[in-house]
PyMOL commands that place a pseudoatom at each C-alpha (Angstrom):
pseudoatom trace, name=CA, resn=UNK, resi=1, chain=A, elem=C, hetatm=0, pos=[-12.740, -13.845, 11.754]
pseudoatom trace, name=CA, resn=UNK, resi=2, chain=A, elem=C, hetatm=0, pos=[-9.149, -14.778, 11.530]
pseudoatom trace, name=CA, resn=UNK, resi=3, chain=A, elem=C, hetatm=0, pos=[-9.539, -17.124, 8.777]
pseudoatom trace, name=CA, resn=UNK, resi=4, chain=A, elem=C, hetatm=0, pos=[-11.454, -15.039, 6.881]
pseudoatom trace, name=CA, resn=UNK, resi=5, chain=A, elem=C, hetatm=0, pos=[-9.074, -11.865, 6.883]
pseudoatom trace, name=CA, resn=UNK, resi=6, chain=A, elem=C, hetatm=0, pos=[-6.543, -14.539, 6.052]
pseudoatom trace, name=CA, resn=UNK, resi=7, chain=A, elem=C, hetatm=0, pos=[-8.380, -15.451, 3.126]
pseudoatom trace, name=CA, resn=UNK, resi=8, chain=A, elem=C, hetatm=0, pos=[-8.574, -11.588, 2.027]
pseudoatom trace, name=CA, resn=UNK, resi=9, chain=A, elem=C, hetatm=0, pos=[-5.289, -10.919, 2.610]
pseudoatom trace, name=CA, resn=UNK, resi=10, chain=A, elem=C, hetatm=0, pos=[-4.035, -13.700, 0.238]
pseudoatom trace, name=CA, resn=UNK, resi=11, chain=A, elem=C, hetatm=0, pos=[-6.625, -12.282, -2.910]
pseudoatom trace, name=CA, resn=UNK, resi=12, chain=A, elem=C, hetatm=0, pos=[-5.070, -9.103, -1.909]
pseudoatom trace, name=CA, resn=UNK, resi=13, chain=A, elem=C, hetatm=0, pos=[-1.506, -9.624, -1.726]
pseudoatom trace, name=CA, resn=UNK, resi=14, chain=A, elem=C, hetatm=0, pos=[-2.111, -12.231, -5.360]
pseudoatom trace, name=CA, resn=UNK, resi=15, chain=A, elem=C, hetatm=0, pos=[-3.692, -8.762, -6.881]
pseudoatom trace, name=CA, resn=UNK, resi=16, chain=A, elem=C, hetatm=0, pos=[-0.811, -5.895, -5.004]
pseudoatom trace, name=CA, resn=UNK, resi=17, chain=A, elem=C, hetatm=0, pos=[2.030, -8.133, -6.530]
pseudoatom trace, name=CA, resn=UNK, resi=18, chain=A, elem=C, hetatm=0, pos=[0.337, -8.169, -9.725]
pseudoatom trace, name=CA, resn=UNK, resi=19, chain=A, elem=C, hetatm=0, pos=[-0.395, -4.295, -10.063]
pseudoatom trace, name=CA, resn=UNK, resi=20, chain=A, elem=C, hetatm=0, pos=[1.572, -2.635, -13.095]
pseudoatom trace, name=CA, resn=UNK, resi=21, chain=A, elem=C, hetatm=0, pos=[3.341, 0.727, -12.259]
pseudoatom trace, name=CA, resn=UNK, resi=22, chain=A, elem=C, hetatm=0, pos=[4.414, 3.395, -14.520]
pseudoatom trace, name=CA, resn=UNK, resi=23, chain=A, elem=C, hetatm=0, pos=[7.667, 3.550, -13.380]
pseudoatom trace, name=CA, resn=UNK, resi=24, chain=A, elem=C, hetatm=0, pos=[7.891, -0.045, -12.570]
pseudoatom trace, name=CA, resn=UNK, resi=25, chain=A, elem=C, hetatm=0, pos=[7.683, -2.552, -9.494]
pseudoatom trace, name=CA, resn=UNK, resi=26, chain=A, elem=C, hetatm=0, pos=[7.187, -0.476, -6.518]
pseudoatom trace, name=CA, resn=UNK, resi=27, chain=A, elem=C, hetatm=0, pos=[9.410, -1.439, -3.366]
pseudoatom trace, name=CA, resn=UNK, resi=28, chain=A, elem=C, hetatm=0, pos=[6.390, -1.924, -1.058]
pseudoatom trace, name=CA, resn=UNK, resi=29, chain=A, elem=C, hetatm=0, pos=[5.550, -5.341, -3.816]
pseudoatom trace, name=CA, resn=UNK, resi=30, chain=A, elem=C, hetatm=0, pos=[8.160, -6.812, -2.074]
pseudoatom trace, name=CA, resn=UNK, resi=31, chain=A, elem=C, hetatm=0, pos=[7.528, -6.009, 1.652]
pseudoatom trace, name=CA, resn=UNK, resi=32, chain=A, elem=C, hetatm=0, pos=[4.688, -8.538, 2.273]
pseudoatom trace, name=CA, resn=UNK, resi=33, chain=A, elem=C, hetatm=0, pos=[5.353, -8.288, 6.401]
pseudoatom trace, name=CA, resn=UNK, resi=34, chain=A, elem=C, hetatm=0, pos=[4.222, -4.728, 5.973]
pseudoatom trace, name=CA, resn=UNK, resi=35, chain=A, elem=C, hetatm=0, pos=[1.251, -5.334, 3.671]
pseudoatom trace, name=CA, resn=UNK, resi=36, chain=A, elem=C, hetatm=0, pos=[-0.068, -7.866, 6.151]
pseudoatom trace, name=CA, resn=UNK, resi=37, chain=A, elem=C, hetatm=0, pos=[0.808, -5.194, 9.096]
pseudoatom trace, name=CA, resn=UNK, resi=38, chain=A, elem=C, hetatm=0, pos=[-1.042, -2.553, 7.721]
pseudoatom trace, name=CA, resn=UNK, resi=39, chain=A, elem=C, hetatm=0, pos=[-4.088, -4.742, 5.515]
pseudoatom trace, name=CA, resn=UNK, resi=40, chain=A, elem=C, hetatm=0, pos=[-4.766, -6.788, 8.616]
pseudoatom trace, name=CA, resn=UNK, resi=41, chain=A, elem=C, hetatm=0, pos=[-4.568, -3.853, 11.387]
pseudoatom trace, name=CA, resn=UNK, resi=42, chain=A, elem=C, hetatm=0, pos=[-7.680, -2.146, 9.507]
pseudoatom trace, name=CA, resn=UNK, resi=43, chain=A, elem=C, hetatm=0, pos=[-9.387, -5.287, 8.494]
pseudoatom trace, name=CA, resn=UNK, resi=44, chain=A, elem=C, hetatm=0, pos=[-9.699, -6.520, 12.238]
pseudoatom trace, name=CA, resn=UNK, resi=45, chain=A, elem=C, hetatm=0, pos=[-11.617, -3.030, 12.873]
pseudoatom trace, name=CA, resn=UNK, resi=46, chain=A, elem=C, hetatm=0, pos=[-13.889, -3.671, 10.370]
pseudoatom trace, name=CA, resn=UNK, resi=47, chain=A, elem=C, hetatm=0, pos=[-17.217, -6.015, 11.063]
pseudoatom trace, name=CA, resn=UNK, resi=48, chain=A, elem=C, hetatm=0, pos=[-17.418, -9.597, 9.690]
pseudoatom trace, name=CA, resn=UNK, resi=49, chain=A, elem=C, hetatm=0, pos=[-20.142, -8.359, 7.686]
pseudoatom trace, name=CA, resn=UNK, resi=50, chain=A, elem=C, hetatm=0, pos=[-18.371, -6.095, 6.240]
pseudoatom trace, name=CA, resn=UNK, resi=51, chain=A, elem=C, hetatm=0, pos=[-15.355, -8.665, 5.332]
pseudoatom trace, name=CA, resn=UNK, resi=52, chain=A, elem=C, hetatm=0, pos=[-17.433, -10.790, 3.651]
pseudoatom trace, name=CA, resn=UNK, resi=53, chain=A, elem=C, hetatm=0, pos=[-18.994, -8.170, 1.491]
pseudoatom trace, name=CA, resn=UNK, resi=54, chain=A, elem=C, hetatm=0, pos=[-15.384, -6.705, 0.778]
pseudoatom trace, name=CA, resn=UNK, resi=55, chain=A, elem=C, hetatm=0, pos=[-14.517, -10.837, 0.076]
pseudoatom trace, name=CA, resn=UNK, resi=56, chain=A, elem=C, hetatm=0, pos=[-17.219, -10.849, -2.390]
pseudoatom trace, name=CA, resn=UNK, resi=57, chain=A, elem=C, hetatm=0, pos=[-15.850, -7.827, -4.478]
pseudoatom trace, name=CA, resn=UNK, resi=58, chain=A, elem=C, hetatm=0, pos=[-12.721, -9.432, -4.656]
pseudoatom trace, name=CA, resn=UNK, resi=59, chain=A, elem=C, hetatm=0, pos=[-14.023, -12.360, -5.803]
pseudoatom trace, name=CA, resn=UNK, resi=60, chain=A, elem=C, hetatm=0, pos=[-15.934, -11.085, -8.506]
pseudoatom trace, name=CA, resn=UNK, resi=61, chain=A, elem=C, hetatm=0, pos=[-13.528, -9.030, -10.011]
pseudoatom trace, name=CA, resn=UNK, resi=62, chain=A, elem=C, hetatm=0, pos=[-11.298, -12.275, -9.931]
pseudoatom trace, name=CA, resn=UNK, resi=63, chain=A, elem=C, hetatm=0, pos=[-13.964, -14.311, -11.721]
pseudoatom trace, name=CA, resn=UNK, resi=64, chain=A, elem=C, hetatm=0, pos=[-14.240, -11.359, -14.048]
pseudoatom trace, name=CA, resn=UNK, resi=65, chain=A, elem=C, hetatm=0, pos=[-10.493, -11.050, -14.736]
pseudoatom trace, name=CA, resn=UNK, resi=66, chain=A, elem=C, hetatm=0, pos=[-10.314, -7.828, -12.663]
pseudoatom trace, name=CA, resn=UNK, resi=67, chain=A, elem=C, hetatm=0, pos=[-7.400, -6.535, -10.358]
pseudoatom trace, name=CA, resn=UNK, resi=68, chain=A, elem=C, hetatm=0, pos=[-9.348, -4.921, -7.397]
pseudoatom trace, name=CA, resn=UNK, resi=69, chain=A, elem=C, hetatm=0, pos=[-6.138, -3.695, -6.021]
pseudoatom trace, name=CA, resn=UNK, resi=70, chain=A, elem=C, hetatm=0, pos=[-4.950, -2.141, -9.461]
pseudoatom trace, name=CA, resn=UNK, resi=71, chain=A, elem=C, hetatm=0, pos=[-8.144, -0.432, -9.897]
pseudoatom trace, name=CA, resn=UNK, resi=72, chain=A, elem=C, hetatm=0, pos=[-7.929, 1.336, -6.407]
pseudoatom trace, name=CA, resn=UNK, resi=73, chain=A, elem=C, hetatm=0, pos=[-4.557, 2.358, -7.296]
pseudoatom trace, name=CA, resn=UNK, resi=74, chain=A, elem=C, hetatm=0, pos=[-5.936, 4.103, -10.635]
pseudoatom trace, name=CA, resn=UNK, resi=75, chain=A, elem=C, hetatm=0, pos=[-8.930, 5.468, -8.699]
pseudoatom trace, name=CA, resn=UNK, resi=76, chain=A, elem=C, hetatm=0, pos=[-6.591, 7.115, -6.147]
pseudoatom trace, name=CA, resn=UNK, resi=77, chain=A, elem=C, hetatm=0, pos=[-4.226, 8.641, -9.335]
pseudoatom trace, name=CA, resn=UNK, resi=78, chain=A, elem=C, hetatm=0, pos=[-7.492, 10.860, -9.639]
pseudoatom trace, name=CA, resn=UNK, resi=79, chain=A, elem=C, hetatm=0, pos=[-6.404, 12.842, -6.785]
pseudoatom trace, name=CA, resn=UNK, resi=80, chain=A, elem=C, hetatm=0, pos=[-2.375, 12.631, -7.420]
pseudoatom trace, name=CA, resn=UNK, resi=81, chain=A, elem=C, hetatm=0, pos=[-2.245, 12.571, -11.311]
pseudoatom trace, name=CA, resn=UNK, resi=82, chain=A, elem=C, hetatm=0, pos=[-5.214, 13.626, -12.430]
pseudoatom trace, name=CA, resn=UNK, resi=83, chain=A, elem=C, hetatm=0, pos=[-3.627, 14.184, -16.068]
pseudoatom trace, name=CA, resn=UNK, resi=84, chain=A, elem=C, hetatm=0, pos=[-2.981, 10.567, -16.213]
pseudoatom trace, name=CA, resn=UNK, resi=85, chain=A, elem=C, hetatm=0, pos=[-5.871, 9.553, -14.854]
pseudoatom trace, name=CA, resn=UNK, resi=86, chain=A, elem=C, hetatm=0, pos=[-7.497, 11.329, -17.522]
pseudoatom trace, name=CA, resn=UNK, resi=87, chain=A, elem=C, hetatm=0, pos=[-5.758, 9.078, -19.878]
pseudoatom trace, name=CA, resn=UNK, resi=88, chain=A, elem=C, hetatm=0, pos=[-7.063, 5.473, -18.193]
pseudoatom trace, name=CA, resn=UNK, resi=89, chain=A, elem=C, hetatm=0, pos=[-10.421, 6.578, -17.110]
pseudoatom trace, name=CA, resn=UNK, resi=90, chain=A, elem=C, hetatm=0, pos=[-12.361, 4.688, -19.637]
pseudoatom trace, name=CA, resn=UNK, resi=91, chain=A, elem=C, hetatm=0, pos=[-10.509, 1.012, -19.067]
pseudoatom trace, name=CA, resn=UNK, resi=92, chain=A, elem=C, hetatm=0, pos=[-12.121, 1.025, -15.075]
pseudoatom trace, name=CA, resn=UNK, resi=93, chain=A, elem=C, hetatm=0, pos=[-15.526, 0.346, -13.894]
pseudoatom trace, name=CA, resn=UNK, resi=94, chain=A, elem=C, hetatm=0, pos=[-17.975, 3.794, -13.758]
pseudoatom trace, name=CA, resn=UNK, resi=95, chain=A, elem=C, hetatm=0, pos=[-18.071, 4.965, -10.360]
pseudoatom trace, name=CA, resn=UNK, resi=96, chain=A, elem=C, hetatm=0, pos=[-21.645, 5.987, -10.920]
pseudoatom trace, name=CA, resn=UNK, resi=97, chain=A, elem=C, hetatm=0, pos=[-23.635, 8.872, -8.411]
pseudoatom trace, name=CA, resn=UNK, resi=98, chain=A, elem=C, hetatm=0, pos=[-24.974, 6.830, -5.684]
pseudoatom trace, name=CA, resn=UNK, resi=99, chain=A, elem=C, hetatm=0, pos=[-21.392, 5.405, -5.116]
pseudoatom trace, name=CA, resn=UNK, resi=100, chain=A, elem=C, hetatm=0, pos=[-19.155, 8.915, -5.439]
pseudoatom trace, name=CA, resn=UNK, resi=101, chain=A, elem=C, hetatm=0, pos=[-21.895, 9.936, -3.021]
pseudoatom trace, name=CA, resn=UNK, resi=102, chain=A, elem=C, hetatm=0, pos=[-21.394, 6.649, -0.439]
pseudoatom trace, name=CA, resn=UNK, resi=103, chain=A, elem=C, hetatm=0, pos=[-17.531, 7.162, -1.316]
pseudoatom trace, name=CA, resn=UNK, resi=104, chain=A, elem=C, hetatm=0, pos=[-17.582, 11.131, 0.075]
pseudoatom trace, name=CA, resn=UNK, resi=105, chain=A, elem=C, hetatm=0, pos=[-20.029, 10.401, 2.859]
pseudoatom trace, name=CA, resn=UNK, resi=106, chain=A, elem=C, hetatm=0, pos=[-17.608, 7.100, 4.362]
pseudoatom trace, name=CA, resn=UNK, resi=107, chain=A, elem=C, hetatm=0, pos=[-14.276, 9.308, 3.650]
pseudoatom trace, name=CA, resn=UNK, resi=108, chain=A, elem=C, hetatm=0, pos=[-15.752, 12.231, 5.536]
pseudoatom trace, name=CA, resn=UNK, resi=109, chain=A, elem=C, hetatm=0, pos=[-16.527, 9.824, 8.438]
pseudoatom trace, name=CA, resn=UNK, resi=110, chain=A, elem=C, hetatm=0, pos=[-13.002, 8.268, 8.823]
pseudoatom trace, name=CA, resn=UNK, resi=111, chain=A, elem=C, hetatm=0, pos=[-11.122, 11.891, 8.264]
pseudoatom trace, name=CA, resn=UNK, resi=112, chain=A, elem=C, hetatm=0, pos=[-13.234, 13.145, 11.219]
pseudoatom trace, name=CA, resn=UNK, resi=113, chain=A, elem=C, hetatm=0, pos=[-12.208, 9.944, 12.899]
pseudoatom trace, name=CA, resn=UNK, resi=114, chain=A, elem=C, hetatm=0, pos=[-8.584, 10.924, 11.822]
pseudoatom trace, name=CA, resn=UNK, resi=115, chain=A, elem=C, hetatm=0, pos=[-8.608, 14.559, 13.257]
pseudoatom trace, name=CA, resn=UNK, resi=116, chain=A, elem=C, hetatm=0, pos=[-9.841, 13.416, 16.335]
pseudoatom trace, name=CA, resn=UNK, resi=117, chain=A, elem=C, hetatm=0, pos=[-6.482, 11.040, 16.639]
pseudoatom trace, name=CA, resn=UNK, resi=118, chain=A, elem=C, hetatm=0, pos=[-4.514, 13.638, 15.097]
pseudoatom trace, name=CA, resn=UNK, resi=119, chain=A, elem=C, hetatm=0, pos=[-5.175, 16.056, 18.148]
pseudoatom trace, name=CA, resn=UNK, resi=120, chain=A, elem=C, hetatm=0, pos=[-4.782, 13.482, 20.607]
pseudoatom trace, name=CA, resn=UNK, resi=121, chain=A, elem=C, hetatm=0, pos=[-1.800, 11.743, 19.125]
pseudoatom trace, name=CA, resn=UNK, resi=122, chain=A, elem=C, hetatm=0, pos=[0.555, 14.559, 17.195]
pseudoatom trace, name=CA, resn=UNK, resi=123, chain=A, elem=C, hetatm=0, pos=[3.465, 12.687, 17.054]
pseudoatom trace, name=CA, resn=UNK, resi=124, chain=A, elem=C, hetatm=0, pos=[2.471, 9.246, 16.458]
pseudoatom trace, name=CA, resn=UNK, resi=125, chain=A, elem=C, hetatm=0, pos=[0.116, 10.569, 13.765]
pseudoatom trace, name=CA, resn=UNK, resi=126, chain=A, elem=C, hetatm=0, pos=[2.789, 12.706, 11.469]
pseudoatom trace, name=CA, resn=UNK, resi=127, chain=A, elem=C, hetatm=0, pos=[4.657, 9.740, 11.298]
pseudoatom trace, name=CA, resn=UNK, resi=128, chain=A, elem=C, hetatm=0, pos=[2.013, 8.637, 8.392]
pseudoatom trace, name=CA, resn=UNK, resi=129, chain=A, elem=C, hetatm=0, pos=[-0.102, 10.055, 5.168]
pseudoatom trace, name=CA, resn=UNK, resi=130, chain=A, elem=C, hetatm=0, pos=[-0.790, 13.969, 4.996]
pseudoatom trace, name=CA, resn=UNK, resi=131, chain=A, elem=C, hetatm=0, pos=[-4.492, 13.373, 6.239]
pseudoatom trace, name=CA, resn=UNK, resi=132, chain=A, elem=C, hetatm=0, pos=[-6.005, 15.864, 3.897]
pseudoatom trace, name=CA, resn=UNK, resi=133, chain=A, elem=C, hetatm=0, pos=[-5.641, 15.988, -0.562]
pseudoatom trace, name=CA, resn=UNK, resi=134, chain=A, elem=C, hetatm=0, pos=[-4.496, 19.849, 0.196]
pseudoatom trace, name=CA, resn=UNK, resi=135, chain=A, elem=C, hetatm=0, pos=[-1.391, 18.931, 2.325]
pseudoatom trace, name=CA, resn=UNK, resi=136, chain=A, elem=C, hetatm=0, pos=[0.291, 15.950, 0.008]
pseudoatom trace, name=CA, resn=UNK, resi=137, chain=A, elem=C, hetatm=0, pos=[2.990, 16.566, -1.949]
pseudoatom trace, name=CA, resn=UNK, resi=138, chain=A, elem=C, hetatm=0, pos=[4.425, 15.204, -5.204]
pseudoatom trace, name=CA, resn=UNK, resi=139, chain=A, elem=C, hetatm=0, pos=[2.425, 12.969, -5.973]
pseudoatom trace, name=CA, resn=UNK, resi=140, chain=A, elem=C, hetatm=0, pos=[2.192, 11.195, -2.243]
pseudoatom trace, name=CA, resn=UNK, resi=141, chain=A, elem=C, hetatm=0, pos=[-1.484, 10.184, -1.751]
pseudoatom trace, name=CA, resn=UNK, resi=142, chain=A, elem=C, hetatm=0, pos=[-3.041, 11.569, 1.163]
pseudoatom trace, name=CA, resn=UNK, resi=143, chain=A, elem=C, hetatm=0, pos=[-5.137, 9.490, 3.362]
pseudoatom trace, name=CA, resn=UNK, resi=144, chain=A, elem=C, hetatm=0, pos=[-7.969, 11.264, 1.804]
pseudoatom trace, name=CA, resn=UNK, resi=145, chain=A, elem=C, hetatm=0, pos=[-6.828, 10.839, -1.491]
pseudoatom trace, name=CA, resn=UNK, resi=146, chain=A, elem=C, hetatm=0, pos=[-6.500, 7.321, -0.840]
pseudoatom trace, name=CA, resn=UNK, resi=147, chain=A, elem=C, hetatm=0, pos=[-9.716, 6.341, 1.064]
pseudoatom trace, name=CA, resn=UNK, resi=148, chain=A, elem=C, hetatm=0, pos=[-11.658, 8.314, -1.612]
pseudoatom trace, name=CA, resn=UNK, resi=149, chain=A, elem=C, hetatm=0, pos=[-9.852, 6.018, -4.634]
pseudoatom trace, name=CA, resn=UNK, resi=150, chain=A, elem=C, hetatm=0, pos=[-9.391, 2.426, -2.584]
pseudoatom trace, name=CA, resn=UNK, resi=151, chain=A, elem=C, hetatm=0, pos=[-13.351, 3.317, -1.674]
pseudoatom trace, name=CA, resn=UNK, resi=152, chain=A, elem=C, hetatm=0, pos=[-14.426, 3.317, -5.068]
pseudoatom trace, name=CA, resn=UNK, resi=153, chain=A, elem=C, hetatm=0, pos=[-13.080, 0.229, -5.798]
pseudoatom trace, name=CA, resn=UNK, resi=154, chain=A, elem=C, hetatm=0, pos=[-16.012, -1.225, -3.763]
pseudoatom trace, name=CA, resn=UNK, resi=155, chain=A, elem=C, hetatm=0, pos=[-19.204, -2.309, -4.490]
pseudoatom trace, name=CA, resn=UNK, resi=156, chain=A, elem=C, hetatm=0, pos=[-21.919, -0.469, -3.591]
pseudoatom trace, name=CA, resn=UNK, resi=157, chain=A, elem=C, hetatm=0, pos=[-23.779, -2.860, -1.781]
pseudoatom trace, name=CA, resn=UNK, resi=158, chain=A, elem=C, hetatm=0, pos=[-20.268, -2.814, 0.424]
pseudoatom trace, name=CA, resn=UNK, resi=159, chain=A, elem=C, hetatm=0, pos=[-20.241, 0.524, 0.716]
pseudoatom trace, name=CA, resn=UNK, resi=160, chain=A, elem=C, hetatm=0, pos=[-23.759, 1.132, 1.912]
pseudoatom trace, name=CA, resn=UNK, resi=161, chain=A, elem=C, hetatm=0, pos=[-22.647, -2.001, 4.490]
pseudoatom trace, name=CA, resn=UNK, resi=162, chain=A, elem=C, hetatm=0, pos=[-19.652, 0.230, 5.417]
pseudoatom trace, name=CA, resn=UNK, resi=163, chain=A, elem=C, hetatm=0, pos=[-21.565, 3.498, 5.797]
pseudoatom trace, name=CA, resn=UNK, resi=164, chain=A, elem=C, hetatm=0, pos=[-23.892, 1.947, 8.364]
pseudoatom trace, name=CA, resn=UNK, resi=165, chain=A, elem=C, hetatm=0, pos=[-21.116, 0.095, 10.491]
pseudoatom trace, name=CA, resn=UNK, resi=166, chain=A, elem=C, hetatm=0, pos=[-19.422, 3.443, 10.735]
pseudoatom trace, name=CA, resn=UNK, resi=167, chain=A, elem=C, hetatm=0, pos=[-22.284, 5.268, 11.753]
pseudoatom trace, name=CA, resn=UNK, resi=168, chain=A, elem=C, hetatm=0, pos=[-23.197, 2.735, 13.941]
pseudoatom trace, name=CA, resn=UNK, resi=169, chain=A, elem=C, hetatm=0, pos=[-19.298, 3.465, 15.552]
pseudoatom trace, name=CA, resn=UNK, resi=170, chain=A, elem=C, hetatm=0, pos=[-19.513, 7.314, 15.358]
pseudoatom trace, name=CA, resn=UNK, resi=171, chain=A, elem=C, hetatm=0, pos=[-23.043, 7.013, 16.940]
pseudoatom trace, name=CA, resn=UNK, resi=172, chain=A, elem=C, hetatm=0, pos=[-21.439, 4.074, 19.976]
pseudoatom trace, name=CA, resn=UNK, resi=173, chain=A, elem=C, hetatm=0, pos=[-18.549, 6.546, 20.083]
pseudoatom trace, name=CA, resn=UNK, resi=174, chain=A, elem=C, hetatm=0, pos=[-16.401, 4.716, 18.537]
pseudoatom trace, name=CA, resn=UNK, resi=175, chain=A, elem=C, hetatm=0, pos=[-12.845, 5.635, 16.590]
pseudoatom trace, name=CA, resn=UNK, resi=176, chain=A, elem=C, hetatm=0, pos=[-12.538, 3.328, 13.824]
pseudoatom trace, name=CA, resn=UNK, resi=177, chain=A, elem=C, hetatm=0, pos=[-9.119, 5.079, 13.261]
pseudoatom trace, name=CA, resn=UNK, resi=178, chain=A, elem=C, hetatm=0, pos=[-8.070, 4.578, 16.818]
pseudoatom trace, name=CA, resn=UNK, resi=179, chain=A, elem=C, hetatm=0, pos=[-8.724, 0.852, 16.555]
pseudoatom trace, name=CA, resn=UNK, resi=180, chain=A, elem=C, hetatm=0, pos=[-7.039, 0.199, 12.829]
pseudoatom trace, name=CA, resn=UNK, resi=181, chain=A, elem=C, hetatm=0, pos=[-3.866, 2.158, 14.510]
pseudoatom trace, name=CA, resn=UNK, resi=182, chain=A, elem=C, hetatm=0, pos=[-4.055, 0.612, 18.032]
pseudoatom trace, name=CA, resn=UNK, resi=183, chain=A, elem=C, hetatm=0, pos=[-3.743, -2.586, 16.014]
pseudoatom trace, name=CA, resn=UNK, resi=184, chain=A, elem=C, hetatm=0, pos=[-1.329, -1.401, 14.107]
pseudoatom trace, name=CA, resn=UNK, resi=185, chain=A, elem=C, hetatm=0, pos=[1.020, -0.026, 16.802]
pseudoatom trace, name=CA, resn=UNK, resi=186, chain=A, elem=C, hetatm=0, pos=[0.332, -3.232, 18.904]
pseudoatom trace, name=CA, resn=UNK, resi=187, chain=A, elem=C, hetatm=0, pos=[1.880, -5.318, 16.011]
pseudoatom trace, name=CA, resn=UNK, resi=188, chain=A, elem=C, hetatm=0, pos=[5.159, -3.358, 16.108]
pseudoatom trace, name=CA, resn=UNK, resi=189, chain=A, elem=C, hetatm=0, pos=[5.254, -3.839, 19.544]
pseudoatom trace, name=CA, resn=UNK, resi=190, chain=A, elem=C, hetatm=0, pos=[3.653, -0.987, 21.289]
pseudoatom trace, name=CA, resn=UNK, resi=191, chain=A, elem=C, hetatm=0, pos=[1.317, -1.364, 24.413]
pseudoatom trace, name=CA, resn=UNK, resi=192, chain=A, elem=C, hetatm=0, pos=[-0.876, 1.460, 23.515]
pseudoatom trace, name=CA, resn=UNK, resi=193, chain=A, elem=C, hetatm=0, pos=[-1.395, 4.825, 21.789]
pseudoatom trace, name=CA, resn=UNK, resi=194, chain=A, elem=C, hetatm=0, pos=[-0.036, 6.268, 24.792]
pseudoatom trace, name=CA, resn=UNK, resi=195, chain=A, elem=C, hetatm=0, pos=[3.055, 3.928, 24.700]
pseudoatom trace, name=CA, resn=UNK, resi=196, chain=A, elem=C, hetatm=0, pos=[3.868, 4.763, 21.183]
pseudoatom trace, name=CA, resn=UNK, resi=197, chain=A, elem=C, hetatm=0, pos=[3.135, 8.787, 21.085]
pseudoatom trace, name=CA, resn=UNK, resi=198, chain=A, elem=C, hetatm=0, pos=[5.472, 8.603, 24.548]
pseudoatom trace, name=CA, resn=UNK, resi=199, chain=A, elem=C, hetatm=0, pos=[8.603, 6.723, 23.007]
pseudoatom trace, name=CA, resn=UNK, resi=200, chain=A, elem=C, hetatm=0, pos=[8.188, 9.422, 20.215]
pseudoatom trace, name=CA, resn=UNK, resi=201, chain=A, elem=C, hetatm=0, pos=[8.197, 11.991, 22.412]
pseudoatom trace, name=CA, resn=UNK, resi=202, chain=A, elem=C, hetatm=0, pos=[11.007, 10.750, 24.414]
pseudoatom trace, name=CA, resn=UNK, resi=203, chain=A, elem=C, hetatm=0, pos=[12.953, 10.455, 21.201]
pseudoatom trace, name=CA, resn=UNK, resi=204, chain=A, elem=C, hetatm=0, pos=[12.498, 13.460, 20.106]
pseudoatom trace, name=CA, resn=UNK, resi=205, chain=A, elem=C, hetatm=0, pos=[13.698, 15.246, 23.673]
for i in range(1, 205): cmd.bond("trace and resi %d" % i, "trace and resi %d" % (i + 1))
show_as sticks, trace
zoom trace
């Protein structure tokens, strides 16, 4: 499993430093410790089927001359410019009914996920995205905003594969957002959940 989320995170980090920005390079291109933080913490809650369905995407979009990672970013601008988003539509693959369908259904799934987190963690959990499109500001994608565009960058055949490994979770009960963030906070050198949201709290005092 190791070597294959290696092998992702390499396509991925080759396509992130190669994604074009309005306003020019974005800081995070530069902050590859983080990228692997964050990119690895969710992809070692995720199934190995699962990774090697998401490797095949990127690999066909690389044998087809495609940036995966630029057309997530354009997916999510949708949600946090849809005027400009308006304006590139056309130059990125239809997202056709079946997959804005799968998209909703796997989004829904993690933000319940989320809430559940959110009430149990409140101060651990404000430290990152405005879960919900109706609380981001300026711009700021929303954890909604972004599963719903990064999403649609998949395949369909990956994101019927997701659908049933989440279900499969919810119905095991299961968090996949507790794991992604209990790897997460593990790899900045927390214990636990409980560890973090209790150095936050004692900060805060």
């Amino acid at each position: 499993m190791k070597d294959l989320t290696d092998k992702i995170i390499a396509i991925e980090w080759e396509m992130f430093d190669g994604v074009e920005n309005v306003s020019g390079r974005a800081a995070c291109q530069d902050d590859r410790e983080t990228f692997d933080i964050m990119r690895r913490s969710q992809f070692e809650a995720w199934s190995e089927e699962l990774l090697l369905a998401y490797l095949a995407d990127l690999d066909a979009a690389a044998a087809q001359g495609r940036n995966l990672l630029t057309e997530k970013y354009a997916y999510i601008m949708e949600y946090t410019a849809p005027l400009e988003f308006q304006a590139i539509k056309d130059r990125l693959p239809p997202v056709s009914d079946e997959k804005k369908a799968l998209v909703r259904r796997i989004t829904d799934l993690c933000l319940a996920a989320s809430d559940e987190i959110a009430e149990a963690y409140p101060l651990l959990t404000a430290r990152g995205r405005p879960l919900r499109r109706a609380q981001q500001t300026d711009g700021y994608p929303s954890a909604e905003s972004y599963m719903l565009g990064e999403f649609s960058s998949f395949s369909v055949r990956t994101l019927r594969l997701c659908l049933d490994y989440l279900s499969r979770l919810s119905a095991s009960k299961r968090n996949i957002a507790r794991m992604i963030l209990e790897n997460t906070m593990r790899r900045y050198g927390f214990a636990s959940l409980d560890d973090a949201e209790a150095r936050l709290r004692e900060a805060d005092a």
